[in-house]
N, C-alpha and C positions, 0 to 999 in steps of 0.2 A: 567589654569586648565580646565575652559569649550570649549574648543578649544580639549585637549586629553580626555574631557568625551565624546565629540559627537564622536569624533573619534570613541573611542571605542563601544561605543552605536551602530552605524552606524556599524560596522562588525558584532556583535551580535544581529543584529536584528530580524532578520529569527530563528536565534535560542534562543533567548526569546521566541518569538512567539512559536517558535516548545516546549519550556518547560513549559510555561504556558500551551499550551493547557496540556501535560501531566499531569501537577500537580492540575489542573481541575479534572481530571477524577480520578486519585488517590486519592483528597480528597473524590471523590465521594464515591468510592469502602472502603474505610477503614472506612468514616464513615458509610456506611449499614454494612460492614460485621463486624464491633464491636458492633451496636445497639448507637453508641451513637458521638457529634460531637467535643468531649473533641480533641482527639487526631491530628485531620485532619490536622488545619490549624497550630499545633506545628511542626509536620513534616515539613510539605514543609517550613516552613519559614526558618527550620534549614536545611535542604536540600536545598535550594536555596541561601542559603548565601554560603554554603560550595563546589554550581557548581559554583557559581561565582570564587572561587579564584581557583578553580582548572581549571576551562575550559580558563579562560581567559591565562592561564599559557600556558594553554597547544597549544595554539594558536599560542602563539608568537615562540613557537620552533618549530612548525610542517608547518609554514608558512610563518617563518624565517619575521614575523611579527615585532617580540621585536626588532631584529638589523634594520629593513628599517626606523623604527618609530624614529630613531635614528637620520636621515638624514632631519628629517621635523622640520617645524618651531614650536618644542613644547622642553621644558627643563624639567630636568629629573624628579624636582617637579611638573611639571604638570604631564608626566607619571604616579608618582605612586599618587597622590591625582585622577587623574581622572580613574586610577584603582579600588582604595577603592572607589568613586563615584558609579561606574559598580560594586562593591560588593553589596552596600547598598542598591543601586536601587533593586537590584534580592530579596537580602532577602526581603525587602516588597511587592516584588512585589510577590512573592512565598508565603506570610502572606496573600495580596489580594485574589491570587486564592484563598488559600486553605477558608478563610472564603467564596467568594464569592459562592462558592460549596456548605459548611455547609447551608449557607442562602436558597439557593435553595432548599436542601433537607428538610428541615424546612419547607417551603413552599409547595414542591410540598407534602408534609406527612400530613398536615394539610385541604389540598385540596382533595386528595383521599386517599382512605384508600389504603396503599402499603401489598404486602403481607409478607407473616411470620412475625405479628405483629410488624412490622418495625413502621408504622406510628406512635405506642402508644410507641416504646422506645425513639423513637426522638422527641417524640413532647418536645415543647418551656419548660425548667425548666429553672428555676433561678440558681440552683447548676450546673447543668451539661452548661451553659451558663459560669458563672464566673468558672468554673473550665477548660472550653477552655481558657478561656483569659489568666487563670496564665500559662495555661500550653505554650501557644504559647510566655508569654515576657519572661517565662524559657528557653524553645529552641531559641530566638532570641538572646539571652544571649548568651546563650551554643556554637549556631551555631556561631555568631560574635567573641567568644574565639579564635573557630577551627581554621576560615580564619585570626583572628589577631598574631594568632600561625606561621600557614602555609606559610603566602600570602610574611612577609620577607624570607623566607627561600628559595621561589621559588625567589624573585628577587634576591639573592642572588646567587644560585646556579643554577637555571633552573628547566623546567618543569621532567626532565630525572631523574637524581640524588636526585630531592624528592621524587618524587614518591617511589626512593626506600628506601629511609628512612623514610618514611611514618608510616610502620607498628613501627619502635622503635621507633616514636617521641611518638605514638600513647600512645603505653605505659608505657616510660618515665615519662608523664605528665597527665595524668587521670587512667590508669591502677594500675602503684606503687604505689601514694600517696593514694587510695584505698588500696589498699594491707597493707601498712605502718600503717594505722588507724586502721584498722581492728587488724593488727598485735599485735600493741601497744596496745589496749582496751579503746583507750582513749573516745569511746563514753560509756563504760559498767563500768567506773571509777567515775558516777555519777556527771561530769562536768556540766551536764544538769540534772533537775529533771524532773521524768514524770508529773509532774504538769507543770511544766514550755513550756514544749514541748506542753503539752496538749493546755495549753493556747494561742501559739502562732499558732498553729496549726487552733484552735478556732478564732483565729486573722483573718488569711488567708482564709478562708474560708467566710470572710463577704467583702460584694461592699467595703469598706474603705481600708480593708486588701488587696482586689485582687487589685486595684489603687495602694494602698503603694507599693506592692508588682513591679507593670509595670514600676512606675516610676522608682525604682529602680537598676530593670535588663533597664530599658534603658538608664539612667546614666551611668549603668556600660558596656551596649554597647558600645556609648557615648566614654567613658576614653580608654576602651580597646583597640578601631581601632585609635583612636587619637594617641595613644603610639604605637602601630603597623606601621602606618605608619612614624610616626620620623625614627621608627627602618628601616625601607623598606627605606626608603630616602638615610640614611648612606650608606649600604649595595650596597643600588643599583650604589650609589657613587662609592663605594668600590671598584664592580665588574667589572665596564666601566673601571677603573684605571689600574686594575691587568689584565686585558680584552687588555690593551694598553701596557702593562709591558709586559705580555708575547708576544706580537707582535713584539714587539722591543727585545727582547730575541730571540726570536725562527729565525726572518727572518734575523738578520745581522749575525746570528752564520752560514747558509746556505751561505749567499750572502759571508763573511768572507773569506769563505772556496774558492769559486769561485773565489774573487779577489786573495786572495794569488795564486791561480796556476797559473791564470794572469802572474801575475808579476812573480812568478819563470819561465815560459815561457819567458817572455820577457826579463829577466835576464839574461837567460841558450842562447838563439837565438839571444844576443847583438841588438835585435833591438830596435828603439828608438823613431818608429812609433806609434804616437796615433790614437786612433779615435774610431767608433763601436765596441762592443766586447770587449775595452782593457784599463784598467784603468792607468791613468794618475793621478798625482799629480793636486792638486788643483791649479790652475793659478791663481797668483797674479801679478797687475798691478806694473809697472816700475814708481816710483815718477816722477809726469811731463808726464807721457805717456796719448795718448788716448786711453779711454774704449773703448774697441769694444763689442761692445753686438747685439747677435740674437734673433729676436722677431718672435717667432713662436707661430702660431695662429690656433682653429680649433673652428668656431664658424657657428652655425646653422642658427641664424634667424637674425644676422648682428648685434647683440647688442658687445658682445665681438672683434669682429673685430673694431670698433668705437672706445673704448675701446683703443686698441690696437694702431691705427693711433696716436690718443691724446698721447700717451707714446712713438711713435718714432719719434714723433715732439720735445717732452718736452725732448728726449735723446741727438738730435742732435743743439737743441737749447743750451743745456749744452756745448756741446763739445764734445760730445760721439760720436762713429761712429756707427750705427744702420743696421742690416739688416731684410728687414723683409720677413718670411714668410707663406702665406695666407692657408700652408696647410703641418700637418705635415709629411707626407707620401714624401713630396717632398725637404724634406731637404738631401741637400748633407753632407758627412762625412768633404768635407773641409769645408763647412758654419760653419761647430761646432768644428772643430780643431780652428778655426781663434777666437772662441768668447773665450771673458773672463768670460763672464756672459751669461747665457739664461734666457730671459722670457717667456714665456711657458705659452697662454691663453687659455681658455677652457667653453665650455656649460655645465651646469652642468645635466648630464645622469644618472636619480634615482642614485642623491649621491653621484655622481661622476664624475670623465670626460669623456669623450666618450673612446671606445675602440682605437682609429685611436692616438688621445693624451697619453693614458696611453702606446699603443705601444713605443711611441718618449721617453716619460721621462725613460721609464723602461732601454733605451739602451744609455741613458747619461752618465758620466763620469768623473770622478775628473772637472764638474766644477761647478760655482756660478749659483741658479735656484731660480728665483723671481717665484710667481704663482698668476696668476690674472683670475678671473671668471666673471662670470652670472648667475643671476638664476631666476627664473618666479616666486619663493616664493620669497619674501622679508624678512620675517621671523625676525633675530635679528642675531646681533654682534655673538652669540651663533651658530644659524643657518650654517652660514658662517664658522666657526671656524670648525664645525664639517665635510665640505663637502671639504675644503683646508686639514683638517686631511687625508681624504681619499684620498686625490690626491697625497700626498706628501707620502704615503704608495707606490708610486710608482718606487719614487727615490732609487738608491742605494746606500750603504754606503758611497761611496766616493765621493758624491755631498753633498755639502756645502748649506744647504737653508736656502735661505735670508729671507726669509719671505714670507707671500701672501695678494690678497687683493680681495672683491668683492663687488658686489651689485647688486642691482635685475634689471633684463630684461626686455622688452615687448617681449609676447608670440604673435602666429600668429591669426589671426582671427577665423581658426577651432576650436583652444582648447576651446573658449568661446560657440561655437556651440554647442559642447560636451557637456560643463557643462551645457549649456543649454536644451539639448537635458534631461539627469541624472537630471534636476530639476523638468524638465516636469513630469517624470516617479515617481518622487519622491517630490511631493509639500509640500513646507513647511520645506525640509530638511537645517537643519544650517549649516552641514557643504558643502553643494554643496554649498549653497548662500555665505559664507565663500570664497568658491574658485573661486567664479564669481568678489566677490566683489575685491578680490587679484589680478585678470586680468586685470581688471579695474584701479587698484594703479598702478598696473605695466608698464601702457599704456605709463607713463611719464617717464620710465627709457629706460637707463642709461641718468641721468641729467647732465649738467656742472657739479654739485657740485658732484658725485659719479664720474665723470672722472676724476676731479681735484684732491679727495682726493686721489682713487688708484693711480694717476701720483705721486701725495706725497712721497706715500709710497711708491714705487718703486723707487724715487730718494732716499732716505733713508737709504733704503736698500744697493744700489747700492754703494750709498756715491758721488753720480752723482752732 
């Protein structure tokens, strides 16, 4: 989880800064032009819980932020825990300014006299003092409701389609049930007496009261975002699932269409030529035959080629027959008519494989497709799982995949420059130091044991 709060923190930082300072000045202006500093710091705490979950929303679609964060070393409860973190932070920190404002003008009213008898309605009371404090742990209340409302809705469905349902959540859930009380008379049916109310009223109103009263709405802050986020967790579960269902829906129903004319082509023209372009039945091995398998490889800073060597040794040491090649732009149509199997290596390029690899798998074809990588994050078993997702988005329907395998790389000496350079500019920042110190783990990969295990897997798969 602190891994996806800095994250997040770290993109909204400029713009904290840019809302603090506004919400500064707005406490400023609302409390001179009401006479008094009840209302200031309720506002913004409830406005600031309520940018938090809208802006942070509205980031991840406008900046195609929420899918890339997808591909990094964070899982999806860290996501939405370090979400609701970046809620929480704003609303107090929106609670900060706006008191910090109130204080000042307290001060500077006390110091000179301001005009239009401003100094003498703000000066220091005890009522209009505890009557800021209920009113700010009611709006952080209020405001924590909005975002514990809203914040699944958006991981659910996106920043786009709430916003337009925004206005009927809106009145669904605080408009109607006003309406419905009102309607009903249940407050003019003497459930409550004015004595009663008088009292409680009388209650709140005193240092004990206004305490009772914070602990409470912060408890109930407290339960509300706690349950908001279970619900954002599910959801957000939900929507990656159904996110990957209709993927798998929509793109083999196009690719479907495509091999079918394939094949009535090559049915109607009795030909019985395979290769680029022409889908072929999946090739299964002769009981007693040798595997023949093509190992093609498209690797940047020599970690995945290394890789690679170790698995057409461990092929041919089997029995296998292996060919390998350093680049896939350069494989011929007979290299891949002759294999039974391809292993298919890859650098992993935000998320994915390079363009040059995603070219080779995309024009593949009824056969057996193992997938082995690298990558500069190390991340987790998770990590990995998500970036073999993306790569294997490549393949078409009538390739059979075996599976994949990876493990983290050494980067080159510039990227640490960099970070280093981004540290300099930014001291003290966790997540640059985060990604220094990830360079530095990385120095020692790919080890024996990360080449031993992907050879594993890859005989496994194979049946090698």
């Amino acid at each position: 989880m602190k891994r996806a709060y800095l994250m997040e923190m770290t993109i909204f930082r400029d713009y904290i800064k840019q809302l603090m300072g506004v919400g500064f000045f707005v406490s400023i202006f609302v409390s001179a032009g009401m006479g008094s500093i009840v209302a200031a710091p309720a506002i913004l705490t409830m406005m600031f819980f309520m940018m938090g979950c809208m802006s942070a929303s509205a980031y991840d679609e406008q900046s195609n932020w929420g899918a890339f964060r997808l591909t990094m070393p964070v899982s999806r409860r860290d996501v939405v825990l370090g979400r609701y973190g970046v809620i929480v932070t704003l609303g107090f920190l929106g609670m900060a300014a706006g008191w910090a404002a109130c204080l000042l003008i307290l001060a500077l009213g006390s110091a000179v006299e301001l005009p239009f008898g401003l100094s003498d309605a703000i000066a220091f009371d005890e009522g209009m003092f505890l009557g800021a404090v209920f009113s700010t742990a009611f709006c952080m209340a209020l405001g924590s409701l909005i975002a514990s409302i809203e914040t699944p809705i958006y991981f659910k469905f996106g920043q786009n389609k709430t916003t337009q349902w925004l206005p009927m959540i809106t009145v669904l859930l605080f408009v109607g049930p006003m309406l419905i009380i009102n309607g009903t008379g249940i407050l003019d049916n003497g459930s409550m007496s004015f004595g009663n109310l008088a009292s409680l009223l009388g209650f709140i109103e005193t240092p004990a009261g206004v305490a009772t009263c914070f602990a409470i709405f912060l408890a109930f802050t407290v339960v509300v975002l706690g349950i908001s986020a279970a619900v954002s967790l599910k959801l957000y579960e939900g929507r990656e699932l159904q996110r990957g269902i209709a993927a798998l829906v929509v793109r083999p129903t196009r690719r479907c269409v495509e091999n079918l004319s394939i094949r009535a082509s090559n049915f109607l023209s009795g030909s019985a030529q395979a290769g680029w372009g022409r889908v072929i039945p999946i090739q299964r091995r002769r009981k007693g035959a040798v595997m023949k398998c093509l190992v093609v490889v498209n690797s940047k800073g020599g970690n995945t080629r290394l890789v690679a060597n170790a698995l057409v040794d461990a092929l041919e040491k089997a029995g296998s027959e292996a060919v390998f090649v350093d680049d896939p732009a350069a494989v011929d149509r007979a290299s891949v008519d002759a294999a039974e199997a391809v292993l298919a290596g890859f650098w992993t390029d935000k998320g994915d494989c390079a363009p040059e690899m995603a070219t080779f798998l995309e024009r593949l074809s009824g056969k057996r497709v193992f997938l082995f990588g690298t990558a500069g994050f190390g991340g987790s078993p998770e990590y990995f799982e998500r970036i073999l997702g993306n790569v294997r988005k490549h393949l078409s329907d009538s390739v059979e995949y075996l599976g994949g395998a990876m493990c983290q790389g050494k980067m080159g000496a510039g990227v640490r420059k960099r970070y280093e350079a981004m540290l300099a500019e930014n001291p003290g920042d966790a997540r640059i130091q985060a990604m220094i110190d990830n360079f530095d783990a990385a120095l020692a990969h790919p080890t024996e044991e990360d080449v031993a295990r992907i050879t594993a897997a890859a005989q496994r798969a194979l049946g090698a």
